[in-house]
N, C-alpha and C positions, 0 to 999 in steps of 0.2 A: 504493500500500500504506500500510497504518498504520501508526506508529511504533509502538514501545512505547508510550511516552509518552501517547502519544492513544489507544490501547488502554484505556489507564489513566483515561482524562479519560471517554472516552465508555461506562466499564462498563456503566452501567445501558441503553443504548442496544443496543450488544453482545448483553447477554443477554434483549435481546426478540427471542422467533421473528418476528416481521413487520419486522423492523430489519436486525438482523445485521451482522456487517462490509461484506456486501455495501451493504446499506441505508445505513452510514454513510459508505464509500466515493463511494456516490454523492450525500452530503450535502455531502463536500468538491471535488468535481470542480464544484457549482453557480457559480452569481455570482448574487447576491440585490441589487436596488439597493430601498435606501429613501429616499423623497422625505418628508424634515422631521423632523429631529431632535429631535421635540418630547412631548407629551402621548401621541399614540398609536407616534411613532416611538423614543422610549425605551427601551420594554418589548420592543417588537420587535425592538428590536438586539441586547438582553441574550439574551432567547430563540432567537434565531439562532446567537451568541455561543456560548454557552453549547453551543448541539444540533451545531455544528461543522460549519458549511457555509461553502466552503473562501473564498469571494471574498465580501465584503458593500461596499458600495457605502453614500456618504450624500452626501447633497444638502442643502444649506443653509446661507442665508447668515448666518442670527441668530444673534446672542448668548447667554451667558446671562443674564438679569432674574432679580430677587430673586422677582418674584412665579410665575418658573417653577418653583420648587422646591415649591409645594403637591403638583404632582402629577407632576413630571420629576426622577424620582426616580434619574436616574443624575448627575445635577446636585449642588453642594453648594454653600454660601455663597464659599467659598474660590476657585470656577470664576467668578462674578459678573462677567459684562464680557467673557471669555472667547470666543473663536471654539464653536460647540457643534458641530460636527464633529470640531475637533481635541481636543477636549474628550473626548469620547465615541470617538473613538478609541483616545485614549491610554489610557482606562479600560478599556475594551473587549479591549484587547491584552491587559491584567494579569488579566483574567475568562480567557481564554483566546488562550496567543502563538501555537495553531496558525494560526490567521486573518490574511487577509490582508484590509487594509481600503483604499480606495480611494475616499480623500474629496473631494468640491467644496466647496470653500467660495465658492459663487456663487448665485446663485437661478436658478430653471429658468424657461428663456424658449424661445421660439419658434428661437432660432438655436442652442441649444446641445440640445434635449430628445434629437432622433432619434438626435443623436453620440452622446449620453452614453448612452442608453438600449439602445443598440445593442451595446455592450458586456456586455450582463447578461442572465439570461433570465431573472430573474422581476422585476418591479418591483412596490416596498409603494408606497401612494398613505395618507401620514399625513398632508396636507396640511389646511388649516383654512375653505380659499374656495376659492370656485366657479371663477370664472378659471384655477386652478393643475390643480384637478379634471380642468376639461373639458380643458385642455392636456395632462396627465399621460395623458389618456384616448388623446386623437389622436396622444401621440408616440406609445405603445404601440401603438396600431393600426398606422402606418406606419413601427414597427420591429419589427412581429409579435410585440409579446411579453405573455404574460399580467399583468394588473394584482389583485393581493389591495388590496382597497378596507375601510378606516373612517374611520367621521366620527364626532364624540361632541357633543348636544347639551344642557346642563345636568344630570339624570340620567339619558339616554335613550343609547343605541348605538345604530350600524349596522354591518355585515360582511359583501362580498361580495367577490364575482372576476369578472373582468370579462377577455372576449379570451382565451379557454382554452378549446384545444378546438373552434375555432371557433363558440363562446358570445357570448352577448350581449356587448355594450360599458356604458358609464356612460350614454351617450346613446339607449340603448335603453333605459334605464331612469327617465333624465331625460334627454327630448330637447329638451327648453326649459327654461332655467336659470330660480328661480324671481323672482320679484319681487324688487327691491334693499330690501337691511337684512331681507328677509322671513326670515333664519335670522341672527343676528348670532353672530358666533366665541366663544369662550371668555374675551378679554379685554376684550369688552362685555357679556354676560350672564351669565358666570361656569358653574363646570362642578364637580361635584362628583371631590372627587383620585384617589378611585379607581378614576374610571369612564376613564380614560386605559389605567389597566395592565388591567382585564378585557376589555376592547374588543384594545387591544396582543395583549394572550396571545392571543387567538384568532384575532386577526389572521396572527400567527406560525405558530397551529394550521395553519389554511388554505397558508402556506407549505411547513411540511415533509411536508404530505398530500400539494400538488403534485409536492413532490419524488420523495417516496418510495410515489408513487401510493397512499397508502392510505387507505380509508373513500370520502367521498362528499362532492364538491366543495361550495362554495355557486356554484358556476358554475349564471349562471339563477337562483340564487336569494338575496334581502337576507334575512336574520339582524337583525333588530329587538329590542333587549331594554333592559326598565324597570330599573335599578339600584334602583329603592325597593319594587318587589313582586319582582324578579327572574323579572318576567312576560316569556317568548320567543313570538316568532313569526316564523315564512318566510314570506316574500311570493316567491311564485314570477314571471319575467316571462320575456319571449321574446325571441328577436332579432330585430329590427325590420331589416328590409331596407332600407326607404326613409333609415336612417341609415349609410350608405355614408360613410367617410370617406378622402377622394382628398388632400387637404392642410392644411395647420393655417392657421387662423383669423388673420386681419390682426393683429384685438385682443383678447384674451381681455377684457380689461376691459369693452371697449365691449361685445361680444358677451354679458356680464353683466350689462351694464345698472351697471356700479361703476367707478370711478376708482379710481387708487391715490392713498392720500393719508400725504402727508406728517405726522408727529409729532415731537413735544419732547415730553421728560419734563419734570416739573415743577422739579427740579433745574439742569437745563440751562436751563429757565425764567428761575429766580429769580437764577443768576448771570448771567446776560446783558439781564435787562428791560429795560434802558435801548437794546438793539438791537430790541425788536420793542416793536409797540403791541397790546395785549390786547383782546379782544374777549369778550363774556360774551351768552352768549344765553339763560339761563334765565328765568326771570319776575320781575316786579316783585318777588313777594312773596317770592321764592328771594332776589334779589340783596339785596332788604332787609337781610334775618336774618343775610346774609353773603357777601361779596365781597372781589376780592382787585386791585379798582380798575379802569383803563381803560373801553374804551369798553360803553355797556351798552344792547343792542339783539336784545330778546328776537326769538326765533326767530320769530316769526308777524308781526313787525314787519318785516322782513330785507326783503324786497322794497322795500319804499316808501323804507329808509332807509340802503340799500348805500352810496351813493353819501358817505355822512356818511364814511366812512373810507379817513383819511387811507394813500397808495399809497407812501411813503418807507421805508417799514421792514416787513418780513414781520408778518404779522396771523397772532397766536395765538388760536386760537378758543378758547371752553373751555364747559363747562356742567356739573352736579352729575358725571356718568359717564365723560362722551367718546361720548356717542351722538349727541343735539342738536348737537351739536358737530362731528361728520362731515358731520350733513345739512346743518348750514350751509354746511358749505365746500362741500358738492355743488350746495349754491346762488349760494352766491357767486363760483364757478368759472365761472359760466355766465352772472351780471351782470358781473362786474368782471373781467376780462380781465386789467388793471392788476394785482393785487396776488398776492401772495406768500402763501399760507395754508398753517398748519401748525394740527395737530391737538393738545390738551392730553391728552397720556396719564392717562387715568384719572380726568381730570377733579378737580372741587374735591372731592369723596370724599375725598382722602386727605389733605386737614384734619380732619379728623374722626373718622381714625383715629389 
C-alpha cells in the first residue's frame, strides 16, 4: 500500500487513468538495475527516482571527472573525485526517500554479472563499449531478464530493449562487434551534453512502459534519432536463432577485438614525471610547434623503432587527443612485452585550453 506521503509524491501519476494506485503500486514492488552511472545513466536514475519504483540498483566503478559534469548533470564540482554511485545515491534519496537503492561500486565482469543481475528484473545497459554491451547482453540472457538499451554517439542516439518477451537480444542485432576504435566513446570524440538526458529520458520511457505495460515496446525495434535535425527513425530487426546464448565469453575484450588500457591524467603526470618516461607519437611537425619533452617517435615510425624505449619505468604515451595514443599502446603491447604502458588522458589538448 501507499503511504500518505507517497500519495502525495506520486499525484500527478495517481491521477492518470492508465496509472492509478494500482499502476504505481506496481512501480514500487519493481527492482530496476542500471549498469553506469554516467551520461545516459544519470537521467535514468533521476526519472526512475523520481516515477517511484521501489528497488533501483547501480553499477559502477568510476568516479567523478571534472569533464563529466558537461552533460552528468546529477554531478556537481563539489562530488569531483567522488565514488559516483554513492554519489548518486545519496542525491537520489533527497529527490525521493521512498526508494531503496542498492549500489556496487565495482565494474561488471564475467564473475559477478549473472549474481548481480539476478537480483532485479529489468536491467538499463548505459554502458559506453562494446565489451561491457555484449556482457550486459549475455548476463541478461542467462538471468532471463529484459535489457532497455542506449548508446549516444556525438549528436546521434540509439534506444532499444533487448530479451522481452522472448525478443530479440543485442546480438541479434549486432552479432559481430564492429571493427576496433570503429565507434570511439564520448571521451575520444566528444558528445554533444544534451544528447545524454534525451536518449536517458526515453530510455526511462521504455522502463516504466515495461512496467506498467503500457503503449508499444521498442522490443524488435532500434529508435535512431539526429539531435541537430531531431530526425527519428525505427529500424525494425528479428531474433536470430542461430544467436543462442549457453554461457559468457572467456574475454569480452578479446572477443572485441580491444584491450583495456590503462590511463594517467595529466596531473598525476606532471607530479610524478621523474617515475615514468614519456613517449609522444604525433608528427614531426605536431611535436615541433609543441611538446612537453621525452621520447619522440611518431606513430607510423613505432614499429621499426619500439625497441629504442627504455623498459625501467612505465611509458606514458601521449599524442594531441589520446587516440594515436591508444593505438600505440595496442601496438606496443604486442612488440614489447617488457614495458608498462599507460595512456595520457586527453592528451596534449589540454595545453591549449
Amino acid at each position: 500500500m501507499l503511504s500518505k506521503n507517497e500519495k502525495k509524491q506520486y499525484n500527478r501519476h495517481l491521477i492518470l487513468e492508465e496509472i492509478g494506485s494500482m499502476g504505481q503500486e506496481k512501480l514500487k514492488q519493481f527492482k530496476v538495475l542500471v549498469v553506469g552511472a554516467g551520461g545516459l545513466g544519470c537521467p535514468v536514475l533521476q526519472y526512475l527516482t523520481a516515477a517511484g519504483v521501489g528497488t533501483i540498483g547501480i553499477v559502477d566503478d568510476d568516479v567523478v571527472d571534472q569533464t563529466n559534469l558537461q552533460r552528468q548533470v546529477l554531478y556537481t564540482v563539489d562530488d569531483i573525485g567522488s565514488s559516483k554511485v554513492e554519489v548518486a545515491s545519496q542525491k537520489l534519496k533527497r529527490l525521493n526517500p521512498n526508494i531503496a537503492f542498492d549500489i556496487y561500486n565495482e565494474r561488471l565482469n564475467k564473475e559477478n554479472v549473472v549474481a548481480i543481475f539476478s537480483k532485479f528484473d529489468i536491467i538499463v545497459d548505459g554502458t559506453d563499449n562494446f565489451p561491457t554491451r555484449y556482457l550486459v547482453n549475455d548476463g541478461a540472457v542467462l538471468a532471463n531478464k529484459p535489457v532497455v538499451f542506449g548508446s549516444i554517439f556525438k549528436f546521434e542516439g540509439q534506444v532499444s530493449v533487448f530479451n522481452y518477451q522472448h525478443g530479440p537480444t543485442y546480438r541479434c542485432l549486432f552479432p559481430e562487434p564492429p571493427g576496433e576504435d570503429a565507434l570511439p566513446n564520448c571521451s575520444d570524440i566528444g558528445v554533444l551534453g544534451v544528447l545524454p538526458g534525451i536518449m536517458g529520458s526515453l530510455m526511462a520511457n521504455e522502463v516504466l512502459k515495461m512496467i506498467l505495460d503500457l503503449g508499444k515496446s521498442l522490443n524488435g525495434k532500434l529508435l535512431c534519432l539526429d539531435a541537430l535535425s531531431l530526425y527519428q527513425q525505427i529500424v525494425t530487426f528479428s531474433k536470430n536463432e542461430n544467436s543462442k546464448i549457453t554461457s559468457l565469453q572467456d574475454d569480452y575484450h578479446i572477443f572485441c577485438g580491444t584491450q583495456e588500457i590503462q590511463s594517467i591524467s595529466l596531473d598525476d603526470y606532471q607530479n610524478k614525471c621523474k617515475e615514468y618516461v614519456l613517449l609522444d607519437v604525433r608528427t614531426i611537425s605536431e611535436h615541433e610547434k609543441f611538446n612537453i619533452g621525452g621520447y619522440h617517435i611518431p606513430l607510423h615510425d613505432l614499429v621499426n623503432k619500439a625497441m629504442e624505449l627504455p623498459h625501467d619505468k612505465p611509458v606514458v604515451v601521449c599524442c594531441q587527443s589520446g587516440i594515436r595514443s591508444k593505438k600505440a599502446i595496442q601496438l606496443l603491447s604486442n612488440l614489447r612485452k617488457d614495458l608498462t604502458l599507460l595512456n595520457l588522458e586527453g592528451g596534449l589538448n589540454q595545453f591549449s585550453s
